[in-house]
Structure formats: C-alpha cells, structure tokens
N, C-alpha and C positions, 0 to 999 in steps of 0.2 A: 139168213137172207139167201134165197134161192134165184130170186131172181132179180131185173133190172127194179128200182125204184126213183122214183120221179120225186122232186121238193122242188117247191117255188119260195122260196128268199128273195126279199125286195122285187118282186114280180119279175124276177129271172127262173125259167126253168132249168134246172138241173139234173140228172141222170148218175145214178151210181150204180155199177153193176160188180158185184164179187168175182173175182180171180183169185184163187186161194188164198194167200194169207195177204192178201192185197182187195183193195174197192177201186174201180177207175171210175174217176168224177168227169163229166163229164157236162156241156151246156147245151141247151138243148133249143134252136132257134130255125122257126118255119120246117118244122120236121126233122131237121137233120139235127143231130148230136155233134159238135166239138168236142173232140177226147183233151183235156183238161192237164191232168194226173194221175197218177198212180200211186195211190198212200198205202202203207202199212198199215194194218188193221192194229198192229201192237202200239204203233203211235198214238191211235183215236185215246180219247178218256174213256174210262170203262162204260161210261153211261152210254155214249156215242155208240161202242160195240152192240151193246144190249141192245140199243134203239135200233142198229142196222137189224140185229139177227131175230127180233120182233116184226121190223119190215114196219114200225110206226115212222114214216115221214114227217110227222109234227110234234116228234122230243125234240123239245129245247136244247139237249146236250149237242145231239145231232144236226142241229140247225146250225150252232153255233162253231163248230167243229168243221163243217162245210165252208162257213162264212170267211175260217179260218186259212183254208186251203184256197177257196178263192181269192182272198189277199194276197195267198204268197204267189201263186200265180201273178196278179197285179200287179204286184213288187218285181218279178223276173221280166217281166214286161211280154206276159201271153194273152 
C-alpha cells in the first residue's frame, strides 16, 4: 500500500494511510479527515495486511479489521 486509501463501512468514509510498520485510520467527513488511530500492521490478520498491500478496499478481512478498530475507538470514547 503506497498510498492513502478510502473504505466506506456502514456509509462512513474512512481513510487509511501507511506509516511504516503502522496504518493511521482515519474518518473522513465534508473533506476533512479525523485521524482516528494508529495500528500496527503486525496486529491486522494476515488477510487484512494482503488486502492493505493489494490496495483492495473491498476484502472482507479488511472491512472487518477496520470495523474493529472503529469499536475500540468507540469503546475509548473518540
């Protein structure tokens, strides 16, 4: 994954962009970006990784991996 890539889950846009051994997730609302997180690329499940470093925004593994991080976010209360 070389550059930013966009996913919409449950008609939220989302923004991930690679930082070396890290992705910051990001939300993405009237143009601007909320920066989110910063996950370890070693925590994703390997399908997740493949999916980023493909740059497919619509693996499942990925979708759900995302959906995941946006919970816990929710859960921290951001």
């Amino acid at each position: 994954m070389s550059d930013e890539m966009t996913i919409t889950v449950d008609s939220e846009e989302y923004v991930l962009r690679p930082e070396g051994d890290s992705v910051k997730v990001g939300r993405r609302v009237a143009g601007d970006t909320a920066w989110l997180d910063d996950v370890e690329l070693a925590s994703l499940p390997e399908d997740a990784r493949s999916a980023l470093e493909r740059g497919d925004s619509s693996d499942q593994a990925l979708v759900l991996a995302l959906r995941g991080v946006v919970a816990a976010e929710v859960r921290r209360g951001g």
